[in-house]
C-alpha positions in Angstrom: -4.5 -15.2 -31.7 -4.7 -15.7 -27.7 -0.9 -15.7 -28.2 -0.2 -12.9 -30.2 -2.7 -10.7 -27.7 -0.4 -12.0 -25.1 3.0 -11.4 -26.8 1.5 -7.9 -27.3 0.6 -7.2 -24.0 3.6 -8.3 -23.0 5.6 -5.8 -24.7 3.3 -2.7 -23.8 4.0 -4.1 -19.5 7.4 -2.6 -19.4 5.9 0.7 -18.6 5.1 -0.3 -15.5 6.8 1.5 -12.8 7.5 -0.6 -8.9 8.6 2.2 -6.5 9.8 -0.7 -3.9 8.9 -2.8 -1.0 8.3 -0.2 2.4 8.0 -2.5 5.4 5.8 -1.5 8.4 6.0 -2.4 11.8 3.0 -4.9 13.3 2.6 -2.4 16.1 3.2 0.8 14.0 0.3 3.1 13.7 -0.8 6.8 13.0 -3.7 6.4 15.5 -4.8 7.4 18.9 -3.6 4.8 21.3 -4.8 4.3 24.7 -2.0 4.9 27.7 -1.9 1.3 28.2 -1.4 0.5 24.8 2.5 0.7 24.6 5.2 -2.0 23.3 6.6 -2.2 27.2 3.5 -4.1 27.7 4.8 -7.3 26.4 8.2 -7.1 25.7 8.3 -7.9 22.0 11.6 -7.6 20.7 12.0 -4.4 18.3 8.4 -3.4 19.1 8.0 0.2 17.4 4.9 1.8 17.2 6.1 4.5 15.0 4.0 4.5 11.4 6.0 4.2 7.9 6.1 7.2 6.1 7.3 7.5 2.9 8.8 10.4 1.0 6.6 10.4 -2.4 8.5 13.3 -3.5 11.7 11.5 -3.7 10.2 8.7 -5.2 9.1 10.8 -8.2 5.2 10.7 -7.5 3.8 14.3 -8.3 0.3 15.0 -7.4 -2.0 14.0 -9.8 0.2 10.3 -10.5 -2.0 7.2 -10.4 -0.5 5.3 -7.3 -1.5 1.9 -6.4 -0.6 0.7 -3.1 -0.6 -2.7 -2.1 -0.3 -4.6 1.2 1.8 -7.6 1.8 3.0 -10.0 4.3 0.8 -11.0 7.0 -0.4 -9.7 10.6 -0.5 -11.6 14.1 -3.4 -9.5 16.3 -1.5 -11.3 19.7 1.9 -12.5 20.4 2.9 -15.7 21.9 2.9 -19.2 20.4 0.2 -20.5 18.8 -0.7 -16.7 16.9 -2.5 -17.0 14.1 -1.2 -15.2 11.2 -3.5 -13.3 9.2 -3.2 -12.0 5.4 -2.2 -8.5 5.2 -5.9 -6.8 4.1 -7.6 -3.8 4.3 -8.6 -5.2 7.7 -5.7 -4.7 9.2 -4.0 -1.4 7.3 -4.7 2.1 6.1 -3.0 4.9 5.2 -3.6 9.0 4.9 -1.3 11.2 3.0 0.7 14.5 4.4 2.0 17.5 3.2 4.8 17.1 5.9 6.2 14.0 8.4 5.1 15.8 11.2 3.3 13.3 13.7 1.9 13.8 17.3 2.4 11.9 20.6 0.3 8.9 20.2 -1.8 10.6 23.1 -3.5 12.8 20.5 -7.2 12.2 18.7 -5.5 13.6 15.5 -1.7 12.5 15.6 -1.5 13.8 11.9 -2.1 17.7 11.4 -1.4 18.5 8.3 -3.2 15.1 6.8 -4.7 15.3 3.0 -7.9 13.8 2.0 -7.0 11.4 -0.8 -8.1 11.9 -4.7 -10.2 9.6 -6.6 -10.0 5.9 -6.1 -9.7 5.5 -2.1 -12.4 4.7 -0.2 -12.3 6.4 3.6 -12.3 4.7 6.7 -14.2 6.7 8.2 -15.9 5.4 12.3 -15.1 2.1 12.5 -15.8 0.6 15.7 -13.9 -2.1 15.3 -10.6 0.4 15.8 -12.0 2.1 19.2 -9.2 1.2 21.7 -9.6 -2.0 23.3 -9.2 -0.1 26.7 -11.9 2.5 27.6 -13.9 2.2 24.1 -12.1 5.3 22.6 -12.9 6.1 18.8 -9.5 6.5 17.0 -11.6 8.0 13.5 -9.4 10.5 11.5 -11.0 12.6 8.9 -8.5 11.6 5.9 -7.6 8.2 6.3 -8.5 4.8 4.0 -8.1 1.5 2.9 -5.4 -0.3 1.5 -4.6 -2.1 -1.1 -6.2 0.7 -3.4 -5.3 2.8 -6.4 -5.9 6.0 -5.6 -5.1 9.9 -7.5 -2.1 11.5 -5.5 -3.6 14.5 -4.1 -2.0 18.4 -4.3 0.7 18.8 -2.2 0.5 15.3 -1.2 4.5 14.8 0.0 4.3 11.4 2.7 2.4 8.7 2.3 1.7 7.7 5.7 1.1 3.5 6.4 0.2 2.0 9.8 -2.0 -0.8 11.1 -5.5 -0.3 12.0 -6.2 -2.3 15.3 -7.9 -1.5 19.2 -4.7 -2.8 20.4 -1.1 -2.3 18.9 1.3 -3.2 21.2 1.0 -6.9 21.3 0.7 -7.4 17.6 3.7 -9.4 15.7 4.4 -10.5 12.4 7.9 -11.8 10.1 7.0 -9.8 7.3 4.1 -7.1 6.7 4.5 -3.5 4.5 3.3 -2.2 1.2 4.2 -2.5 -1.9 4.0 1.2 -4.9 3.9 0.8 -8.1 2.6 3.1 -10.9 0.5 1.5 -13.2 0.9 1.0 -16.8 -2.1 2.2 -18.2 -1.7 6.2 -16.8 0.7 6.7 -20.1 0.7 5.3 -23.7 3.3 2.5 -24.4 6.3 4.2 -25.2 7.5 3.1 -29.1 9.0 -0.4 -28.9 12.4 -0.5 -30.0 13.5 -1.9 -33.9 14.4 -5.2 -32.4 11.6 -5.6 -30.5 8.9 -4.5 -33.1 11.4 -7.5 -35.4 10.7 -10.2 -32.9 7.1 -9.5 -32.3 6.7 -9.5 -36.3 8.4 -12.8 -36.3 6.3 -14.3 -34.0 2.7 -13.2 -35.0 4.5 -14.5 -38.8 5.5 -17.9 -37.0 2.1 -18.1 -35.2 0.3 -17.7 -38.4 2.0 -19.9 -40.4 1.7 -23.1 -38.0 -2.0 -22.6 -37.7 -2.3 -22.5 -41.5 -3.8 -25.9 -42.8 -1.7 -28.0 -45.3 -2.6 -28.5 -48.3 
């Protein structure tokens, strides 16, 4: 029966909807940053501070769509040898959505102005100490920001899904391979109507199933 649940399930997954890999860069952020903070500090090749935004609206997602956002890869807080790489988390990225791809010099306390508060499902950053700049103390808290890997309601006139790293200190940050991950889930829709040949071979195997755990006579 296990097996038949499975074969089941199986055939209901295809629904599922992966958007596409997005990477982001280890020193990319939509935060303040500190004057010192800044990629000619240590010389790491292709060092861009610059966030990822991505264009939801070409994508398909509409405000409203269930969006699940997943972080991958892994994060080096230093550079050098000897850097300890650390699973992508929600310690270590957020995003906010935007109506537009507008974003400020990194100079500003709100680099985003025309940032959404997200719909059900995220949970906001909020004042995290932890991300007050390394130099001077500074908080870096935006109003609209959160967590990720999250599912989380698109909101209205959501259009960019902005994804940085959250850190006190950006520019001396490295990594091989670090970025999110969209997919819509399953579950938002019902299963569409399998086709003839599909509904055939799922008969044939819950048949199959049954008659090799019948007992012989």
């Amino acid at each position: 029966m296990k097996l038949v649940l499975a074969l089941f399930s199986f055939a209901i997954s295809a629904n599922a909807i992966n958007l596409g890999f997005f990477p982001v860069s280890p020193q990319g952020t939509f935060l303040f940053q500190a004057p010192t903070d800044v990629c000619s500090e240590y010389g790491i090749p292709g060092c861009s501070m610059d966030p990822t935004f991505i264009n939801l609206t070409s994508l398909g997602v509409t405000p409203g769509t269930l969006l699940t956002i997943t972080d991958v890869g892994g994060l080096c807080v230093h550079s050098g040898a000897g850097c300890t790489t650390y699973p992508a988390s929600s310690t270590y990225m957020g995003a906010v959505f935007s109506s537009t791809n507008t974003i400020l010099d990194p100079s500003n306390a709100n680099r985003l102005p025309n940032q959404i508060a997200p719909s059900t499902g995220a949970t906001l950053i909020g004042f995290n100490p932890n991300l007050n700049t390394l130099a001077g103390n500074i908080p870096t808290t935006i109003p609209d920001d959160f967590y990720i890997s999250v599912t989380v309601v698109v909101p209205a006139n959501a259009n960019y899904l902005v994804v940085g790293v959250l850190d006190s200190a950006y520019a001396d940050n490295s990594s091989n391979y670090l970025g999110v991950e969209l997919s819509i889930p399953d579950n938002i829709k019902p299963p569409s109507v399998p086709e003839p040949s599909s509904l055939a071979f799922l008969g044939m195997a819950i048949v199959g199933l049954f008659l090799i755990g019948k007992p012989k006579n």
